[in-house]
C-alpha positions, 0 to 999 in steps of 0.5 A: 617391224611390221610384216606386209599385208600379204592377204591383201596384196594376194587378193588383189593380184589373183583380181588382176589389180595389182601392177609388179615393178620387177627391178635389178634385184628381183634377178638376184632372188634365190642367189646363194647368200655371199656366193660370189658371181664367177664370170668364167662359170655363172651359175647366176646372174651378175649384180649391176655392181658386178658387172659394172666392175667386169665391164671397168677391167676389160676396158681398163676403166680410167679411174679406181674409184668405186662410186665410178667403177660400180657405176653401171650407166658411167661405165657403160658409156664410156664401154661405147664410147671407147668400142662401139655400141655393137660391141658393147651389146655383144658383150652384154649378150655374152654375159647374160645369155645363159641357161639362168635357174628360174627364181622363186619369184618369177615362178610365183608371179607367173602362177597369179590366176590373173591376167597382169601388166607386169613391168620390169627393167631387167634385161634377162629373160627368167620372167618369160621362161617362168611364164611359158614353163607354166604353160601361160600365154603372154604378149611382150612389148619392148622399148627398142633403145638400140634401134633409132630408127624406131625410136618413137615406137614400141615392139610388140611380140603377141603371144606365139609370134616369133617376130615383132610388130612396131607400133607407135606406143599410143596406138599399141590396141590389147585387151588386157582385161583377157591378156598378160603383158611383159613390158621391158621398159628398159629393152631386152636380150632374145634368146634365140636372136641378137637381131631384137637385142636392145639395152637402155644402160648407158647415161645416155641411154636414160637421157633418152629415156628419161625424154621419152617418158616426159613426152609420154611416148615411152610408156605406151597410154593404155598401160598408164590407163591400166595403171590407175585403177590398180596397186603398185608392188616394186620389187627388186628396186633401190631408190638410191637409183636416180633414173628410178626416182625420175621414173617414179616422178613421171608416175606420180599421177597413177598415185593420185587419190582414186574417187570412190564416190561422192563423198569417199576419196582415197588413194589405192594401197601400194608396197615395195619390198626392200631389204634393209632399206635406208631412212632416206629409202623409206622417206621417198617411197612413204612421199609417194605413198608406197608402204615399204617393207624390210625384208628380203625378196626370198622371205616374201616369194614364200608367204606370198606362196602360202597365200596362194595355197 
C-alpha cells in the first residue's frame, strides 16, 4: 500500500499552500481504540453515531432501524421537530461543551510556521484551543445556521476580539497572506456563551447549506480565491456522507488544472487520509483528483510530526 508523500505535503504547509478540510473524524483522533463513548462521563467526544443514537433515546426516536437511528441529520430533525430548535441546541451545548483533551492533530496543525485557511465542519472547539495553547493568533469566521436574521452573512471574530462582526461572505476583507483563519463551515459551539451557538446538523439545515453554497454565499469569495492556488489535505471525512459529496461537487472548480505556463497545465496535488477506505470511497475521491491514503488519522499526525522536526 503506498504511504503519503509526507515530505511534499509538509513543504507546502510550512509554504502555506496547503488548505486542511478537518471533518467528523479528525475529533475522534487519539481516542482510545474500542473505548466506548460514556455520556454520564465523557472523556472524549461523541462519534456522529453515538450521538445520533443518544439523541434517538431521549426523544424515543420512532423507528429501531439503524440506518435511521445512526442518522444524525434525520435524527436531529425530528429532535426540532418534536422539542424546538432551542432545545435541541441546548442539549447539543450540554454534550460537546467540556474540558475535551486537545489531539495529536490539532496540535500539529497548529504548530505549521505558516499562516493557513484552515477549514472544518466540526462543532467542537479543540482546533482553536490547540491554536491559542500555542500561543497562535488566529481569526474565526462562522456560518450563523441558527440565526435567520443573518442568514446571507458570516461571523467574523478577529483575533482577540470577544464579539462578532457580521459581514456579508463576499465583502469579508483579510489578508491572508499575514493571518490564519478557522472557517467553521458548519457553525460552532462558544465556550464561554450560548448567545453565538450555531449548528448546521439537521436535514433541513444542509437543504439550507447546501442552497447557499449553490449561490456561492456560503463560503466567503476570498477563501475560494485562496483555495485555487493551493492543495487540499481532507482529514477526518467519509465520502459516504452525501452533503459532503455535494460540498466537494460545489468545489470542483478549485481542482481545475492550474496554468504554469504557456505550455505547462497540470492540476495541484491534493490528498485524503481515510482509514480503510471502501472502493466506492477511492473512486469519489481519485474522480476528484484527491490521492487517498489508508491509514489512520493518529499514524499520519505522527510522521508528519517527524517531518516537522
Amino acid at each position: 500500500m503506498a504511504e503519503p508523500p509526507y515530505g511534499v505535503i509538509w513543504n507546502r504547509m510550512k509554504s502555506g499552500k496547503v488548505v486542511p478540510f478537518l471533518g467528523a473524524g479528525a475529533s475522534m483522533a487519539g481516542r482510545p481504540s474500542g473505548a466506548p463513548w460514556d455520556p454520564k462521563n465523557p472523556s472524549f467526544l461523541p462519534s456522529g453515531r453515538e450521538l445520533s443514537n443518544f439523541l434517538a433515546s431521549e426523544t424515543m426516536f420512532p423507528s429501531e432501524y439503524p440506518g435511521d437511528r445512526d442518522d444524525l441529520a434525520k435524527v436531529t430533525s425530528y429532535y426540532a421537530d418534536i422539542s424546538g430548535r432551542r432545545t435541541l441546541r441546548e442539549r447539543l451545548r450540554e454534550v460537546l461543551n467540556h474540558p475535551y483533551q486537545i489531539g495529536e492533530l490539532h496540535t500539529f496543525l497548529a504548530s505549521v510556521p505558516a499562516h493557513q485557511v484552515i477549514v472544518a465542519t466540526n462543532y467542537d472547539t479543540l482546533l482553536e484551543q490547540a491554536f491559542r495553547k500555542a500561543g497562535k493568533p488566529y481569526d474565526l469566521v462562522i456560518y450563523p445556521a441558527d440565526r435567520k436574521d443573518i442568514a446571507n452573512a458570516v461571523l467574523w471574530w478577529p483575533h482577540g476580539k470577544t464579539e462578532p462582526v457580521i459581514k456579508a461572505p463576499n465583502d469579508l476583507d483579510l489578508d491572508l497572506e499575514k493571518t490564519t483563519v478557522i472557517y467553521k463551515m458548519h457553525g460552532t459551539l462558544e465556550p464561554d456563551t450560548d448567545t453565538w451557538d450555531n449548528f448546521v446538523i439537521t436535514e433541513e439545515d444542509y437543504v439550507e447549506f447546501l442552497s447557499r453554497m449553490t449561490a456561492n454565499t456560503a463560503i466567503p469569495a476570498i477563501f475560494y480565491d485562496h483555495f485555487r492556488e493551493r492543495s487540499f489535505l481532507f482529514l477526518g471525512y467519509s465520502l459516504s456522507d452525501w452533503n459532503l459529496r455535494v460540498i466537494l461537487k460545489n468545489l470542483s472548480k478549485c481542482f481545475s488544472p492550474k496554468r504554469g505556463g504557456d505550455q505547462d497545465e497540470e492540476t495541484l496535488p491534493s490528498w485524503a487520509i481515510q482509514f480503510k477506505p471502501s472502493e466506492l470511497a477511492r473512486r469519489l475521491w481519485e474522480k476528484r483528483n484527491v490521492s487517498i491514503f489508508d491509514l489512520t488519522l493518529d499514524e499520519f499526525t505522527l510522521k508528519m510530526k517527524q517531518q516537522g522536526g
